[in-house]
N, C-alpha and C positions, 0 to 999 in steps of 0.2 A: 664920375658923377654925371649923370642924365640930364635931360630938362627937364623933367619933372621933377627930380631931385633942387634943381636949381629954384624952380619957380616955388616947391614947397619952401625951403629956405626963404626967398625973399617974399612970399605972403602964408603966413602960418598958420590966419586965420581964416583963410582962405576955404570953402567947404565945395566939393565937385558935385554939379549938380546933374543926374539921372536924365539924361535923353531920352526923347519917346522910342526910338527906334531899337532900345536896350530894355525896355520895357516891355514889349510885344511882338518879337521879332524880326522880322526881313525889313520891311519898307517902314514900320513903322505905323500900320493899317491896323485901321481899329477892327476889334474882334468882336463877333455877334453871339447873341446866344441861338435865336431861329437858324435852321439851316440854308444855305446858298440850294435852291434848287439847282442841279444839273438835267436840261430834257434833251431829249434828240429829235429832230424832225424832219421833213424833206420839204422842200421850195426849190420847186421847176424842175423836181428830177433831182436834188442833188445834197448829201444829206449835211447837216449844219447840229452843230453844240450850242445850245443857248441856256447863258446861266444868270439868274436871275435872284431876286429875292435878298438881297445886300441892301443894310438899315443906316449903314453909314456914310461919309461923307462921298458927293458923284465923284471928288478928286480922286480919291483911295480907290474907289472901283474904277477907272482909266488907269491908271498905275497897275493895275494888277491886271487888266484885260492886254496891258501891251507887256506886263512880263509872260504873259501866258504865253500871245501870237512870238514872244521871238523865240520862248522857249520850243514851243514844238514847230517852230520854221512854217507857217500857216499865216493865211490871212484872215480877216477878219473885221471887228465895227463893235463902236461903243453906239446905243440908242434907247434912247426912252429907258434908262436904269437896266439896262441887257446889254451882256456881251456878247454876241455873236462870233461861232468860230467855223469856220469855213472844214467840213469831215468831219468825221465822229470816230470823236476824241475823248469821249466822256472817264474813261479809265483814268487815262494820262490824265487829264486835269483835274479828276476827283481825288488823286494820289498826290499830286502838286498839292491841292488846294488842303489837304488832310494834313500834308509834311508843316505847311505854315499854322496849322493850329485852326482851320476850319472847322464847324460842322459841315456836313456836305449828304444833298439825298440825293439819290438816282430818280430820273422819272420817265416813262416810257418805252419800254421795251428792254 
């Protein structure tokens, strides 16, 4: 016999309640119907991912700009509702941002 087994035993009435993070999955990040622009552009020479256009909470979009930067080992900046990613990376994070249930558009070249 389990702990779960045990605790259903000593509360019966007991009903489990639905997590957000079980509900919409990875983080737990609310999902939009507009899509998250992805553009690409150069400043000083050097070219940068900037994705924008996310209606939900600023927390949710820093949680998801620093799972982006560690997944592709990149630096980068949260600013004015933009993540900024340091190379162009727009594949790799339109493919990330699709796998978590995204809309996602390309814009720019």
């Amino acid at each position: 016999m389990d702990l779960q087994d045990q605790l259903k035993n000593l509360f019966p009435d007991h009903v489990e309640e639905e997590t957000p993070s079980e509900t919409n999955g990875a983080l737990g990040i609310w999902m939009q119907e507009d899509p998250i622009i992805c553009k690409y552009e150069k400043r000083k020479g050097k070219p940068i991912t900037i994705l924008e256009g996310y209606t939900g909470a600023t927390e949710d979009f820093k949680i998801l700009s620093k799972e982006i930067k560690t997944k592709l080992s990149v630096g980068g900046s949260f600013k004015d509702d933009k993540i900024i990613i340091q190379g162009d990376y727009r594949d790799k994070i339109m493919q990330m941002l699709k796998d978590k249930g995204f809309n996602v558009k390309r814009v720019g070249g």
